[in-house]
N, C-alpha and C positions, 0 to 999 in steps of 0.2 A: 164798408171796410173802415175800419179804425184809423184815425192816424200814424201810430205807431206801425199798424200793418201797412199803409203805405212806404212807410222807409223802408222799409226790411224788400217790400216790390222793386222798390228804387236801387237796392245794393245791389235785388240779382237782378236785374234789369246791368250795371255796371260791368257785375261776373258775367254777363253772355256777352259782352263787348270784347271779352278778348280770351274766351273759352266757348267751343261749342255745343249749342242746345240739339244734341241726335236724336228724333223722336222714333221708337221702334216698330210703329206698326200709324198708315192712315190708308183709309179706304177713297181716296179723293176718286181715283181711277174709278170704281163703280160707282160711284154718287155720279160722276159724271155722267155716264153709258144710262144711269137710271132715269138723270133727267132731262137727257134729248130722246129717252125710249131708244136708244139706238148708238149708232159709232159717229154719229156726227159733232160727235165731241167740242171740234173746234169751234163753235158756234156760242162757244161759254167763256166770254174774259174773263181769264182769271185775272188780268190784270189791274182791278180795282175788286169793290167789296162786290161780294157776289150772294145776294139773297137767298138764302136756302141751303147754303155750303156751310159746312165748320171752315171752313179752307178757301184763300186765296191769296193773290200774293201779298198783299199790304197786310191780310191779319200775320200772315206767315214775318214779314216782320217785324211789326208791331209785339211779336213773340218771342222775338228773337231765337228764331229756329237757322240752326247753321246745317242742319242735317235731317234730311229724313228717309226714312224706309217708306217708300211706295210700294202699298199692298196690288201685288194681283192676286184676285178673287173672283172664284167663280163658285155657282149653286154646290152644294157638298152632292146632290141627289143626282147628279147628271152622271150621267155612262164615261164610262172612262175616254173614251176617244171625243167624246162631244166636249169632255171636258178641259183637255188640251188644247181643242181648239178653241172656247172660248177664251182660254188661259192666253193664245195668243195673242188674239187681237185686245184683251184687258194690256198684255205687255205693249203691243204698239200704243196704246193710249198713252200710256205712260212715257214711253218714248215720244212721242209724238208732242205733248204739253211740256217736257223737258227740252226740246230741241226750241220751240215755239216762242219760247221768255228766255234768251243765254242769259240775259243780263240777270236773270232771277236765278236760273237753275243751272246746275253743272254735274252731270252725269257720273257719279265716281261708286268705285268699284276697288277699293283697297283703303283703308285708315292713310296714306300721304296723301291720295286724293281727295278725300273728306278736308282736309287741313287746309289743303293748296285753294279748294273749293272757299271754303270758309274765311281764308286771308285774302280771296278774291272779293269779298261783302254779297257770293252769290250760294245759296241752299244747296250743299251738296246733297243729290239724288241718288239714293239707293233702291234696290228694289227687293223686296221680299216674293215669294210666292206661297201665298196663303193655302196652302192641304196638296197634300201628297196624291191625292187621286188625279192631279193637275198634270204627271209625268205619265198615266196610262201604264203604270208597273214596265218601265222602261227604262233605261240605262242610259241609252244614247238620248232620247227627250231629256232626261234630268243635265246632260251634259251640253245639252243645245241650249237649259234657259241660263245656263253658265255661262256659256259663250254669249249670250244676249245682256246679259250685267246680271242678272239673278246673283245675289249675296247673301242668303238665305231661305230655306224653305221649313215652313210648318210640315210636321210629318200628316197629317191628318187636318180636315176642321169639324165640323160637329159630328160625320159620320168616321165609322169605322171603313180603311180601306180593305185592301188585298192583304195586303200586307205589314198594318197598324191599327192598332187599336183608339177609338175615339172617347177622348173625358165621356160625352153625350150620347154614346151611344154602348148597347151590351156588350163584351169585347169578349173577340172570338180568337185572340194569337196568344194570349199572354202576353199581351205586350206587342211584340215583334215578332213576323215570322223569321226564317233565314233572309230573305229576301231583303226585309224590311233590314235585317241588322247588314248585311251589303250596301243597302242604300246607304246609312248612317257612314260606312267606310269610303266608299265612291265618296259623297260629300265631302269627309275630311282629305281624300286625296283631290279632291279640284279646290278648295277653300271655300265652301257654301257652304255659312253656319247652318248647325241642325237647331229648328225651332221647336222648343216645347210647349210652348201655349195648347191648348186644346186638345190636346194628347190624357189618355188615362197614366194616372199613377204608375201602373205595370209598364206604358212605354217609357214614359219620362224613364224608370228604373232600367229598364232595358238596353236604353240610348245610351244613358251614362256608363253601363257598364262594358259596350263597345267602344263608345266614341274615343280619340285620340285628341280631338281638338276639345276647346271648350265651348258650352253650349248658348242659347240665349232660348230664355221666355218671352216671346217680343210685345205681350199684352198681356200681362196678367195680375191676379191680385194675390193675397195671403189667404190659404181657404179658414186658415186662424182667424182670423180677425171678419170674413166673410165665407160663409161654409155652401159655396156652389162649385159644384164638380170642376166648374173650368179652372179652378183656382188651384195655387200651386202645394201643399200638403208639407206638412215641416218637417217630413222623414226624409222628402228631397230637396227641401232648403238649406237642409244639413251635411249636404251631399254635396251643394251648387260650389263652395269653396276648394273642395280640394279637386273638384274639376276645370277652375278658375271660371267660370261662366257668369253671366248675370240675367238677373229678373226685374222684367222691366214693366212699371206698375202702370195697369190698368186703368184709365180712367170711367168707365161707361158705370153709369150707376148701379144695375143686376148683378156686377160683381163685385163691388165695395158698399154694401147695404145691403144686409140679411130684411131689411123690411121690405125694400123698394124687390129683392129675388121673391120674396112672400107675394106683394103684391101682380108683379107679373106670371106667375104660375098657371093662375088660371087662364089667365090667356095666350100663354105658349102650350097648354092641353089644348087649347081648342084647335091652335091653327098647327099643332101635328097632325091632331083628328082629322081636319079636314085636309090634309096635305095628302096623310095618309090614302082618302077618297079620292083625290083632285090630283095626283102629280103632278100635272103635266101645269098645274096655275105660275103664272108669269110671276117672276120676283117684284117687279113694280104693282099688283094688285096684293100681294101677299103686304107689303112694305105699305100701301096704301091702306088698308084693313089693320094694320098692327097701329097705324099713327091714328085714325080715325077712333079706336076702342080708347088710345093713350088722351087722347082729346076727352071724351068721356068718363074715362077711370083716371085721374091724373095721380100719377106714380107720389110716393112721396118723396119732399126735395131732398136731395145730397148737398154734400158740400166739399169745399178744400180740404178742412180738419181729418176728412174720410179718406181722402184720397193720402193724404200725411199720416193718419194711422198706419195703412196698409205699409208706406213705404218704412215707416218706422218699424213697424213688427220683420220688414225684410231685412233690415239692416240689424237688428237685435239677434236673427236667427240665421244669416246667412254669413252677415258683414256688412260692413260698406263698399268694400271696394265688388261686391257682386250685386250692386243695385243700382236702375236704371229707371227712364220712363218711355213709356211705351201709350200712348193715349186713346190710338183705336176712336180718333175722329174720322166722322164721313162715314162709320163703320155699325151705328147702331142709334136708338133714340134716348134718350133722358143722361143727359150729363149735368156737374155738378153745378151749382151755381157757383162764378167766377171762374169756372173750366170751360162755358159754352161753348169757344171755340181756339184755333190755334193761337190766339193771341192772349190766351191764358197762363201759360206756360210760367212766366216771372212771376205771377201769384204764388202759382204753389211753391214754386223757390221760396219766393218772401215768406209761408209761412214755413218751410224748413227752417230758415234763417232764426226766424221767432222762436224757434220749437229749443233753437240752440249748435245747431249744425252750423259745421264750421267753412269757412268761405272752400276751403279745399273739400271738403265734403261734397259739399254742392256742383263745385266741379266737376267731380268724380261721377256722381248721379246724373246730371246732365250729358252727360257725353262723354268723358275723362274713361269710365268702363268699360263703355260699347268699343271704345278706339282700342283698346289695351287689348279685350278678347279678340275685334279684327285681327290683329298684328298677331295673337295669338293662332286664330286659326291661318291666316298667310305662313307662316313658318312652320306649321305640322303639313300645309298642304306642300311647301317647295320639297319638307324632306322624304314624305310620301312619294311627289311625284320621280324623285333620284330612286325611289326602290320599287316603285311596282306601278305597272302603265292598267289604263283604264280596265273597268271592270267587263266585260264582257260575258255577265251572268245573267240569266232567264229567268220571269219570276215560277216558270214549268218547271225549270231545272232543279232549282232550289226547293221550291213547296208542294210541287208537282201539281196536277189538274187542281181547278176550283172545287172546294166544296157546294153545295146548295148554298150555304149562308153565304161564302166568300163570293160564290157567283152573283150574291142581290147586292153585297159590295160594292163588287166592280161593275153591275147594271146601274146602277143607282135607285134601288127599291128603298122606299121609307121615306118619313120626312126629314126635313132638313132645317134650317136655321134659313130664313132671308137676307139676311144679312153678312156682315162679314165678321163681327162680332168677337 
């Protein structure tokens, strides 16, 4: 790193001192469970550097992260009821490492508590719930992981539900069924953003054209500037402002490097192929097999500059005030060099700064957005809940019996993604 791009580190290293760094998506929660093999989670201090994590709490603030979204995540391939319940016990993890460090973490669930959190010098903890198959096409579930701090849910992750369509997978709704676009209304009537990451074009379009609130992309890239499905398409970049929502940029290299997406190909055929055969293989041997090949095929390197395209190209087509970051550590392998882990965070600022963004700019992208749409959706949910009490709709009622396909859906036939990704 240049000297020059040290100061520009040193300014936003300054701006996070008294603005907060919300990160929209990490996977700490399963990196943890993946490497005690198990829920004996506490068995891992995070309380110094912790070998083998993007994540701990000294890189966390060495990063100057005032916020983040704690991914629950569980296999896309698991049966709906199996999947719930792993979703649980992913949620008490997260509670659990939250309650464990007060003096680090502080549970918050609305943009004051973010704030209050952040003026306390401790990470205010959000939680996300990474794919919709996680609620078992349920109403009262989606309404239980509310009531547990849930502030967000991806409608889908690599596979297609019941009732949404996956970027990653053939899509069988157009989008959304009824069902799926109920879900989207319940959510705006409790205040749990609707997440667009890994969703196909047809839901993203679908979402937006129910939602009442505004939306968030919690990890994602420019499919402009990088052309893999999960990435977000500039017909709905163009869309993201008059719904005030924001998109918050990827960092995992497959999605910001059309060479490093080239390079991995052949080995995400192989381990669907064999997923395909195998379903029932444990995500820690899938996850061990994908690092072992990376060890032997070594990706090629990304960088800062890549990860600032993408956010550039969002801020060109969307705006600024609808862009964010969202980093998807702990959630996948090859990240950028000087992004390795959460204590990356004031580089890429630094190279905003350099690029010419303005100190308020930088704000805004760091967190200043994410707060604004919170507050946003909190105010469509209190006047929602003044006109119409919970949903009480079926996904029978609505879409009626499963089809054959919908039925391998909601079994969880096919492969799936390892990761949280």
């Amino acid at each position: 790193m240049a000297a020059s791009d040290d100061r520009f580190t040193e300014h936003a290293r300054a701006i996070l001192r008294d603005s907060p760094l919300i990160d929209g998506h990490n996977d700490l929660a399963f990196a943890l469970r993946e490497r005690v093999n198990g829920l004996q989670t506490s068995t891992v201090d995070l309380d110094g550097h912790v070998d083998g994590l993007d994540t701990d709490i000294a890189r966390l603030r060495d990063g100057g992260v005032g916020g983040q979204f704690w991914s629950v995540w569980v296999p896309a391939d698991l049966p709906e009821l199996e999947a719930l319940r792993m979703a649980l016990e992913q949620l008490d993890i997260v509670h659990r490492f939250v309650e464990r460090y007060p003096d680090a973490f502080t549970l918050a669930t609305t943009a004051d508590e973010v704030e209050a959190a952040f003026r306390a010098g401790r990470v205010a903890s959000l939680i996300g719930l990474e794919g919709g198959s996680m609620i078992a096409s349920s109403m009262a579930a989606l309404r239980q992981f509310h009531a547990r701090g849930v502030r967000y849910m991806t409608l889908t992750h690599w596979r297609t539900t019941r009732w949404a369509d996956a970027a990653t997978d053939p899509p069988q709704h157009d989008g959304l069924t009824e069902f799926g676009r109920e879900v989207v209304r319940e959510m705006n009537r409790l205040g749990m953003l609707v997440d667009l990451s890994h969703v196909s074009p047809g839901t993203m379009a679908a979402a937006l054209d129910v939602t009442e609130a505004p939306v968030i992309f919690s990890h994602s890239g420019a499919r402009a500037v990088t052309d893999h499905v999960r990435n977000v398409p500039d017909e709905i970049l163009r869309r993201v402002p008059a719904n005030g929502g924001v998109v918050m940029a990827v960092f995992l290299s497959i999605f910001i490097s059309n060479e490093v997406m080239a390079h991995m190909g052949p080995a995400q055929a192989a381990e669907d192929a064999y997923l395909a055969q195998h379903p029932d293989t444990p995500v820690a041997e899938i996850v061990a097999t994908r690092k072992a090949w990376l060890a032997e095929h070594p990706a090629p390197r990304t960088t800062i500059g890549q990860v600032a395209d993408h956010i550039d190209h969002l801020r060109d087509t969307a705006g600024i005030d609808h862009v964010g970051i969202g980093s998807d550590y702990d959630g996948g392998e090859v990240l950028s060099d000087g992004l390795e882990d959460v204590a990356g965070f004031p580089r890429l600022l630094g190279e905003l700064l350099r690029r010419g963004y303005s100190d308020e700019d930088v704000r805004k992208i760091a967190g200043g957005n994410v707060l604004r749409v919170m507050r946003g959706a909190e105010a469509v949910a209190a006047r929602l809940q003044e006109e119409r009490g919970p949903s009480e709709a079926t996904i029978e009622e609505l879409d009626g019996p499963p089809t054959a396909e919908g039925a391998g859906a909601a079994e969880g036939e096919g492969a799936g993604e390892a990761a949280g990704g």
